[in-house]
N, C-alpha and C positions, 0 to 999 in steps of 0.2 A: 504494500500500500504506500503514497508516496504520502511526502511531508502536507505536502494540501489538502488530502483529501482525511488527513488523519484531524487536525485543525478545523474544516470544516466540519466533523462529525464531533470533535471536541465545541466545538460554539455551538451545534445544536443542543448537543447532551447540557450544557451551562444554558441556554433561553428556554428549553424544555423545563431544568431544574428551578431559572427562577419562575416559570408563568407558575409551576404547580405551587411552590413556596407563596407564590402572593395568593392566588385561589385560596388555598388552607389559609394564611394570615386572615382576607376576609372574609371566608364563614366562620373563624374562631372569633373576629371582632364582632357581628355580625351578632353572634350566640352569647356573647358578652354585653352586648349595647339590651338584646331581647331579656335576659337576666335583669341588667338596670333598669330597666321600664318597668317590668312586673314590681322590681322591688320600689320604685316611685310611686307605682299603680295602686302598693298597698298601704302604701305609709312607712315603709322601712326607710326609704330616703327621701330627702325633701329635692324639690326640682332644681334649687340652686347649685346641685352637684353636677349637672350634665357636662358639664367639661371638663371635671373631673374624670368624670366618667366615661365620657371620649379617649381620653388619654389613655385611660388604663386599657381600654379596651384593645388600642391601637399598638401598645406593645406589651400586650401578652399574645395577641392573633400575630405581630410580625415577630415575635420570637418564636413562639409555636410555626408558621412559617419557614422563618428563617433555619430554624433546626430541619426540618425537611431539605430545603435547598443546600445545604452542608453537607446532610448525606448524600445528598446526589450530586453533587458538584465538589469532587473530593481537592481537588488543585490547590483552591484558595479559600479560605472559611470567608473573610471579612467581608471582601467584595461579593460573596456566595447571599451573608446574610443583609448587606446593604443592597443588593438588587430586588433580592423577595418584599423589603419593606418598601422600594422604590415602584413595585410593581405595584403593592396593596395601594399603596397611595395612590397611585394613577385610578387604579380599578375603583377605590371612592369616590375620586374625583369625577369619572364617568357617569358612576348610578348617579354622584349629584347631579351632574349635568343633564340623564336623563330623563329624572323627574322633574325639571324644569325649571328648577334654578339655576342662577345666575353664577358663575363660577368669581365670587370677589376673592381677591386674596386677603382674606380678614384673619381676625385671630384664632377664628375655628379651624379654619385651613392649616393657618402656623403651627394651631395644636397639633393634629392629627398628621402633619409631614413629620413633625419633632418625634413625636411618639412612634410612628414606624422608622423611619432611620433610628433610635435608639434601642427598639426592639429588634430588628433587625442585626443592630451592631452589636448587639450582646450576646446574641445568639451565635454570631460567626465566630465573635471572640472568645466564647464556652465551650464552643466545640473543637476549635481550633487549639485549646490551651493545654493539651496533655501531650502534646510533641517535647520529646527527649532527645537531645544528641546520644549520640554510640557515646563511649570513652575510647580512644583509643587505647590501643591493646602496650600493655606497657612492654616494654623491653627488655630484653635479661643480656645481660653484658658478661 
């Protein structure tokens, strides 16, 4: 197989591993924001936490996430879990666009990019952190 074609099957196997990493990030945020609600719904929390509770949502789904695109994009953890939050992001930003608001870049926005690139980046840097050098083999003289 030559150097190109190995490269391209490599950049597939990494855009394959972040789209699935951001899918999973948003049905995990998704199941987390649906959690929040009920618990607003019933009086467990009051409404002034929704942005709280955005955030939290947004990196524990891009670190759930991002741990997927790690395992499947074995190369580079970092870049692995900052593309799966880059992805979930974009993918919110669509549903919002599709339900028909207005994409501002306001402080909702800045939340929820913050909280996936951080969920994201923690995920790449957990998984990636039990890398050991060998010792070199000592010498007998």
């Amino acid at each position: 197989m030559r150097k190109a074609e190995v490269q391209g099957a490599n950049a597939v196997q990494m855009t394959m591993a972040a789209a699935l990493g951001g899918l999973l990030a948003l049905g995990v945020a998704m199941l987390v924001l649906l959690l929040g609600a009920v618990a607003v719904s019933n009086g467990i929390l009051r409404e002034e936490v929704t942005l709280q509770m955005t955030a939290l949502a947004c990196v524990l789904g891009c670190f759930c996430g991002g741990v997927l695109t790690c395992f499947r994009w074995r190369a580079r953890f970092l870049p692995g879990g900052l593309a799966a939050g880059l992805v979930c992001f974009l993918l919110i930003v669509a549903v919002g666009m599709l339900t028909g608001d207005d994409f501002a870049l306001g402080l909702q926005a800045l939340v929820e990019l913050a909280g996936c690139l951080c969920g994201g980046a923690a995920a790449g840097l957990l998984c990636g952190g039990g890398k050991r050098r060998r010792q070199p083999a000592s010498r007998k003289n």
